[in-house]
C-alpha positions in Angstrom: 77.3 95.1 135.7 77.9 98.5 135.9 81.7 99.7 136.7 82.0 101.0 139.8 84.3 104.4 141.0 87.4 103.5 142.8 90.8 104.8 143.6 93.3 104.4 140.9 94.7 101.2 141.6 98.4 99.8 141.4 100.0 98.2 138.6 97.3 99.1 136.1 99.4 98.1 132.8 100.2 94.9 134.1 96.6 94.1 135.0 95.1 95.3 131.6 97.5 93.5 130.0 97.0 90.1 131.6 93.6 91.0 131.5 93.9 91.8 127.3 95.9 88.6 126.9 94.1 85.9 128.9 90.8 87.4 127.2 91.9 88.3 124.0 89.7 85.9 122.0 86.5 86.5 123.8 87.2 90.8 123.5 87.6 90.5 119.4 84.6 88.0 119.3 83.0 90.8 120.9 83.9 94.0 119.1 85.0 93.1 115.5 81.4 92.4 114.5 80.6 96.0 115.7 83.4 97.8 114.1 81.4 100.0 111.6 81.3 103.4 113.9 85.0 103.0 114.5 85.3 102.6 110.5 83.2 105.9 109.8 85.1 108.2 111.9 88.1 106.3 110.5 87.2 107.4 106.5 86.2 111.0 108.0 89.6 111.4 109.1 91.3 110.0 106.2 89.3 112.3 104.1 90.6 115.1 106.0 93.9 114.3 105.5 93.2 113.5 101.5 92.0 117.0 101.3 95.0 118.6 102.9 98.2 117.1 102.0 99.2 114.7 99.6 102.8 113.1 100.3 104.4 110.6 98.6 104.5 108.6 101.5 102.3 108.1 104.6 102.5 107.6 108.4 99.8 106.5 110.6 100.2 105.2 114.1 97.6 103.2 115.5 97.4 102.9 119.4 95.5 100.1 121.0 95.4 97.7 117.7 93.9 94.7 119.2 94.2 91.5 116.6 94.7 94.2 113.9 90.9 94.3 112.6 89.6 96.1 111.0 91.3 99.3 112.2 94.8 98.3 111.1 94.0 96.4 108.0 92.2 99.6 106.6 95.2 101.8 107.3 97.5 99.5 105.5 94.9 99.0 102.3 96.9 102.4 101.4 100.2 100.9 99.8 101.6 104.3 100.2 101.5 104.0 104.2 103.9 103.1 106.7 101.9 101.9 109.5 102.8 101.6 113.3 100.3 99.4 115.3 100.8 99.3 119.1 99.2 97.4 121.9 99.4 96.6 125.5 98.7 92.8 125.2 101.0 90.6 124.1 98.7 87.8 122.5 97.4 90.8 120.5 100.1 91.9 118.7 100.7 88.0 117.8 97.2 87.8 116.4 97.7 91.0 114.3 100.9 89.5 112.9 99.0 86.6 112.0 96.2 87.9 110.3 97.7 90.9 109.1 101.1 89.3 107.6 101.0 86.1 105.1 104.6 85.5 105.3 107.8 86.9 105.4 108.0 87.8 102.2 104.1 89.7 102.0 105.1 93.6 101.2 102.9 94.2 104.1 105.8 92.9 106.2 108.0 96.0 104.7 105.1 98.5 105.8 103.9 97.1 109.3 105.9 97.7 112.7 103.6 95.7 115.5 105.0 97.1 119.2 103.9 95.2 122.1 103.9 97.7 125.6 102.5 100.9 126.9 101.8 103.2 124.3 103.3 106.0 126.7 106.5 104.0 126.2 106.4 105.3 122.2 108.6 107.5 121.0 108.8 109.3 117.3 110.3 112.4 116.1 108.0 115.4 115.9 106.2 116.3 113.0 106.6 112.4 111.4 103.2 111.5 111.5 100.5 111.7 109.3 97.7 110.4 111.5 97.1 109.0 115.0 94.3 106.3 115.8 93.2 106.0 119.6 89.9 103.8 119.4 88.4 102.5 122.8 92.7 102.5 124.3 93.1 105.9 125.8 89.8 105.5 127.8 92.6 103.1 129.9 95.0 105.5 130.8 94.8 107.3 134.1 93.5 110.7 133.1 97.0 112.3 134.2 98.7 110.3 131.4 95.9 110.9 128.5 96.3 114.7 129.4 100.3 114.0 128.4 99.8 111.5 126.0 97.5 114.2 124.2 100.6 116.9 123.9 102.9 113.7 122.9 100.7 113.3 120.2 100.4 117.0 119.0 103.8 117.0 118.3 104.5 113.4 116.7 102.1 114.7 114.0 103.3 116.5 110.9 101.6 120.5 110.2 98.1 119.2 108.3 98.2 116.1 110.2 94.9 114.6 112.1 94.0 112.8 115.2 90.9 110.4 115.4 89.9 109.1 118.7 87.2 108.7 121.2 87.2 109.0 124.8 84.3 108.8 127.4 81.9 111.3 127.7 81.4 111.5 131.1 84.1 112.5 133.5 85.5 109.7 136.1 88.6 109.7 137.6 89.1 105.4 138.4 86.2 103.1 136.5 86.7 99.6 137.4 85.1 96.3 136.7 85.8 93.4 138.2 84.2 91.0 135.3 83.9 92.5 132.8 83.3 89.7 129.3 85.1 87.3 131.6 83.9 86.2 134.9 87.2 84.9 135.5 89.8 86.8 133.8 87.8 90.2 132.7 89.3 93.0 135.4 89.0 96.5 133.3 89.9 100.3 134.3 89.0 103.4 132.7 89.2 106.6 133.0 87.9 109.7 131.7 87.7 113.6 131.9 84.6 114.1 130.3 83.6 116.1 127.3 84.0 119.2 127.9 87.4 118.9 129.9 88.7 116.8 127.3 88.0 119.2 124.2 89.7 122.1 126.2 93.1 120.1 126.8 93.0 118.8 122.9 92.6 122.6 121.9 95.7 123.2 125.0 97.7 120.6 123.2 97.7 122.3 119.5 94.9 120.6 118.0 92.0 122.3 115.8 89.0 119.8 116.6 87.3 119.4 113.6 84.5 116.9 114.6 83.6 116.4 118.1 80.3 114.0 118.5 78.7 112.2 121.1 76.8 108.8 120.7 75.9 105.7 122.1 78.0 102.7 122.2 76.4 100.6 119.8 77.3 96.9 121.9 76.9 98.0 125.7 75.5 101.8 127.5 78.5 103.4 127.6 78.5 107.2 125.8 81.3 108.7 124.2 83.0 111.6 122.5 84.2 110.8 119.0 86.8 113.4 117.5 88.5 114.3 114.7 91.5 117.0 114.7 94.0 118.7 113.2 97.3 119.5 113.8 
């Protein structure tokens, strides 16, 4: 079933998230077997930011982490990296703990911060981070907030620094579906400002887009813009 174009409704966050939680299971069944585009625009980025700095130490943020696979898990396979993972969902972020931490004393423990909430509730100093992940999460933002969260982001990141995302490709203001995975349980909002619109506010915000590609979604019909950029 197609979404269909609505106002933006009330209390959004609370409904993804209740949403994210009740279905969490049925969402990672769903998407972790089709991981491997995420994964390539993943490696293009850390490539990038192979090729320009070199630090000691590392900082990637993650927003919208899911269970923490495979997104997260790749991020902290470099022992130099400090990794923030964030998601809206509760039962989420006790999944990634699970599969992502064997035990208190697992080094990944030292390396890993898991915050459950809004992501535009996160706060870190500019020009701390390394890299900033946004993989099928902004999409859920009204579009006022991505357009913020994008100039947030600009300055979070260190000089050299590189943002990997993807957004919708078409522009729409309120997507909403009812049922969607879950006939029960699945309400789901989107929003988007298309391409073109957002490309201009990335370049607005700081960023030097380096890759900006459009495909097919490779599990439903949905298109959308995959980018890489540089701070």
């Amino acid at each position: 079933m197609a979404a269909q174009i609505h106002e933006t409704p009330e209390n959004i966050k609370e409904r993804l998230k209740a949403s994210y939680d009740a279905m969490a299971s049925t969402y990672n069944e769903w998407t972790i077997p089709h991981s491997k585009q995420r994964l390539e625009y993943l490696e293009k980025a850390l490539e990038y930011l192979g090729q320009s700095t070199k630090p000691e130490k590392l900082a990637f943020l993650e927003l919208g982490c899911g269970c923490g696979l495979p997104i997260t898990k790749k991020l902290l396979s470099y022992p130099e990296a400090k990794v923030t993972a964030n998601d809206l969902s509760e039962t989420q972020i006790a999944l990634a703990r699970e599969n992502l931490i064997q035990g208190p004393e697992d080094e990944v423990a030292q390396r890993l911060e898991l915050i459950q909430g809004d992501m535009n509730g996160l706060d870190f100093p500019d020009g701390s981070l390394d890299l900033v992940v946004g993989f099928y999460s902004i999409i859920h933002l009204p579009r006022s907030e991505q357009t913020t969260l994008l100039g947030r982001i600009a300055k979070w990141l260190k000089p050299g620094g590189y943002f990997v995302a993807n957004f919708s490709k078409e522009e729409s203001e309120s997507a909403v579906m009812e049922k969607w995975l879950d006939d029960d349980k699945g309400w789901m909002f989107w929003s988007a400002w298309g391409k073109e619109k957002t490309l201009g506010q990335m370049k607005d915000a700081g960023f030097d887009v380096v890759i900006a590609e459009t495909a097919d979604d490779v599990v439903d019909d949905s298109s959308f813009l995959w980018v890489v950029a540089k701070r």
